[in-house]
C-alpha positions, 0 to 999 in steps of 0.5 A: 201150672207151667212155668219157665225154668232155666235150662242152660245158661252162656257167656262171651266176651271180646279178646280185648281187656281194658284195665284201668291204667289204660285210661291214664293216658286218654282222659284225666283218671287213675286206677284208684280214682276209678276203683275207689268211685266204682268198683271197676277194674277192667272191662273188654272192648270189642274189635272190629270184627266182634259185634253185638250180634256175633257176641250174642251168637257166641252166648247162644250156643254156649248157652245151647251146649250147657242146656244139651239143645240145639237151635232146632230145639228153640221156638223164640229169640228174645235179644235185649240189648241197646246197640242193635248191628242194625236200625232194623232188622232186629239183631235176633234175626240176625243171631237166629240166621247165623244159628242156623234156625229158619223156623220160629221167631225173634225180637229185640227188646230196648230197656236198656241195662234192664234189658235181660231182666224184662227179657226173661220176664216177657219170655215167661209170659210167652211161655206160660201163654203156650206160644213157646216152649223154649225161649233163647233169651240173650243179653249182648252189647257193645257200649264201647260203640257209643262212647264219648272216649274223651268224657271221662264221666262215662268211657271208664265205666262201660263194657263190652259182652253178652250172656244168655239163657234158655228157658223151657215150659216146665210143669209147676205145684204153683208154690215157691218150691218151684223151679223156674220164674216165680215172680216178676215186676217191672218199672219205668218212668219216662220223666228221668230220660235226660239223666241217662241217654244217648243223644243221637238216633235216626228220627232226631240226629240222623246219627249214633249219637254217644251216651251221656250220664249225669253220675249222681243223679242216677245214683241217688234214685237207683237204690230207691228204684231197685228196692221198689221192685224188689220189694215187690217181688218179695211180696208177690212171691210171699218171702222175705230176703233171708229166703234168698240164696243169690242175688245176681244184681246189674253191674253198674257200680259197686257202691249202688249194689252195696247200698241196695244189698243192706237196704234190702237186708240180703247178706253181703255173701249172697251178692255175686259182683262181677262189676270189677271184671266186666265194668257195665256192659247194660243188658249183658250185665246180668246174664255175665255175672249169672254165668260166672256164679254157675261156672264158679258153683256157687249157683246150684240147681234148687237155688232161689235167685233174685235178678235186679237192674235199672238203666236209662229211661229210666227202666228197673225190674226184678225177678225171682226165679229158682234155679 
């Protein structure tokens, strides 16, 4: 069977690093209460000439160079993000015409920090139906965009950056040994969309709008919601979490990926964190941290990795792929 195997992977991040000190004198936080509540130390925020798509442009190639292709290589552009350059065009148009590819096709996906996870889902089915053959999957945000600095609740835990992967048809047995996606499974339910929004939009305010977040309510379904899909994925793909070798969850907050992690049973040496460097940075959360756990060799080719995350919608997803 065919199946979608990673062939490179990429990540930028804008010049500008935030710690949490800086917020000491915006909003009434410290370092230790934002540590202590989240995990965050730092994140980056982009300047004005660093946007969603020139991010996700930077991702694009580093992920092109890793994968020894060029964007003649690639048939499809799947872009997940939430803070598109533009109304429309979609900001993969955009990424594609500064990559130089006048050939093929590319959209955006909205799920929010689920984003990358549903976009590497979709790109599979692509593949797998024979309409690509590589798919430049991207995840590239500038929450910082979108925030009310004077809301403390929220302006501390968001950040800037994309990720990417370039996936490629690849001849599979159809068994777990495979390389590539094995198994995928996506959630939304549309009743919690007040707990995790932004309260503005073209057919509504005619404006942006800022992100508003009740905390605790996202907390308290957020393990539950997570464990869901994995469980499965698990089930889907016939193993349990002992079989795993990396789980690469959405950096939102440190307690959430801790809480999910021992619920799930996955050693606390499998998890990759990457949430004290990067804050939340929605659809790029999960490529940034793919990215550091490959640049750093703990994610090494024949791995299985497990992807997780959920964001306002309330969306979540997982997939299982060996790398």
């Amino acid at each position: 069977m065919i199946r979608s195997v990673v062939r490179g992977n990429g990540a930028a991040l804008p010049r500008r690093i935030m710690k949490n000190a800086d917020f000491e004198g915006m909003v009434e936080t410290s370092d230790e209460w934002i540590v202590q509540r989240t995990g965050i130390r730092q994140r980056h925020v982009a300047a004005d000439d660093e946007t969603t798509a020139s991010l996700g442009e930077a991702a694009a190639r580093a992920a092109l160079d890793s994968a020894g292709l060029t964007p003649a290589d690639i048939d499809l552009i799947v872009l997940a993000t939430s803070t598109p350059n533009n109304t429309f065009p979609a900001t993969a148009v955009e990424i594609q015409n500064r990559l130089g590819m006048h050939h093929g096709f590319a959209f955006d996906m909205q799920a929010v920090c689920s984003g990358f996870v549903y976009a590497v889902a979709t790109a599979d089915l692509y593949i797998r139906g024979g309409l690509a053959k590589r798919v430049l999957v991207i995840g590239s945000e500038t929450f910082s965009r979108i925030l009310d600095w004077n809301d403390r609740s929220t302006c501390v835990l968001f950040g800037d950056g994309a990720g990417a992967v370039v996936l490629e048809a690849a001849e599979g047995r159809g068994d777990i040994g495979d390389r590539g996606v094995l198994a995928a499974s996506l959630r939304s339910d549309g009743v919690h969309k007040d707990k995790l929004f932004v309260d503005g939009g073209p057919s509504t305010t005619g404006t942006v709008g800022h992100l508003r977040m009740e905390g605790r309510e996202v907390f308290k379904h957020a393990v539950g919601m997570i464990t869901d899909v994995i469980e499965a994925t698990f089930a889907e793909a016939r193993i349990t979490a002992n079989d795993l070798d990396w789980f690469v969850p959405h950096q939102a907050n440190k307690r959430i990926i801790d809480a999910s992690a021992k619920k799930l049973g996955i050693a606390e040496e499998k998890v990759v964190v990457t949430v004290d460097l990067h804050g939340n940075t929605s659809a790029a959360s999960v490529p940034l941290a793919l990215s550091v756990a490959v640049a750093d060799g703990r994610i090494k080719k024949g791995d299985l990795v497990l992807l997780e995350a959920m964001g306002g919608g309330f969306t979540w997803g997982a997939v299982l792929l060996r790398w």
